[in-house]
N, C-alpha and C positions, 0 to 999 in steps of 0.2 A: 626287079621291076623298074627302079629307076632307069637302070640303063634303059630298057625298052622306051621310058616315057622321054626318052633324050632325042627320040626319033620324029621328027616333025611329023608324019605321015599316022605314025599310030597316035600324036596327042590330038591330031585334027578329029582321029574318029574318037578318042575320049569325048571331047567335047561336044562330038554330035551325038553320040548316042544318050550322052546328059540331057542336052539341050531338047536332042526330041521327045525325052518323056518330060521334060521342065513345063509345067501349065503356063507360066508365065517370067518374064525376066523383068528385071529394074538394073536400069543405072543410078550410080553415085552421082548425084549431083552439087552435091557440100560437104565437107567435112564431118559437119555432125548431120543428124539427122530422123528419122523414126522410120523402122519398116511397118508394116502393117502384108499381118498373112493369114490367110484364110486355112485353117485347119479345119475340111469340112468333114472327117471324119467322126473327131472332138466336138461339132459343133460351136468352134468358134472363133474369135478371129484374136492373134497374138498379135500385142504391137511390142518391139522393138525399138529399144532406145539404141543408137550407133553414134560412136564419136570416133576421132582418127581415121575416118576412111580416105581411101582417096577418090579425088575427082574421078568419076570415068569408070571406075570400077563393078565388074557385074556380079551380080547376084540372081539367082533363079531358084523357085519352087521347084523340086523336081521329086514326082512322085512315085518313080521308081525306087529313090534313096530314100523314100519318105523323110526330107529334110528340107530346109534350105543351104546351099549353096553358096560357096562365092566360086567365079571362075576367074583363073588366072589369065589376063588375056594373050601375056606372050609365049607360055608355056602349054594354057589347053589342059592344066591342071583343076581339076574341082576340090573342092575343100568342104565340106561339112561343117555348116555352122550351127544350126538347130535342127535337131534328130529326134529319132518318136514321136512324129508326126503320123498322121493318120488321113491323107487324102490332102497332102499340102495342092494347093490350086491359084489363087492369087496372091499377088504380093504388089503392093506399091510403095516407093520411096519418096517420104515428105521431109523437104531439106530442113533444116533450123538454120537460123542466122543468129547473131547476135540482138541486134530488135525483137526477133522471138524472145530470146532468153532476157531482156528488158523489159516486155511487157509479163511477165510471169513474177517477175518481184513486187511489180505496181498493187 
């Protein structure tokens, strides 16, 4: 299968056919930072602590995988980050700075 996924043509359609059942996507916009995801199946909403991301980097509900995701942007690879999800649908990316994590010792 990797060989296949080495094939620019067939990771384009990975990625779409992810992305079209994905409810929603987030970029990385700080290193650290909190996702926040709607598991409306479950009835409720996970947040997610994240550190080490990178800038720029995407993420998406996608409720075909019942998960979330990260996608790989140069390869068009999806990754599975949180699974047994149950009707994943929203997702928003809240960055942390350093000031965040200053006002939380006060």
């Amino acid at each position: 299968m990797n060989q296949l996924l080495s094939n620019a043509g067939l990771r384009s359609v990975v990625v779409s056919i992810a992305l079209l059942s994905a409810s929603i996507v987030a970029f990385a916009t700080a290193h650290k930072g909190v996702f926040f995801l709607a598991d409306t199946g479950n009835n409720r909403v996970l947040k997610i602590d994240a550190d080490g991301l990178s800038v720029g980097s995407l993420y998406a509900s996608v409720s075909s995988l019942s998960a979330l995701v990260t996608v790989d942007r140069k390869t068009g690879i999806v990754t599975p980050l949180v699974g047994n999800l149950k009707g994943p649908h929203g997702l928003q990316f809240v960055a942390r700075t350093e000031e965040d994590e200053d006002s939380q010792d006060d």
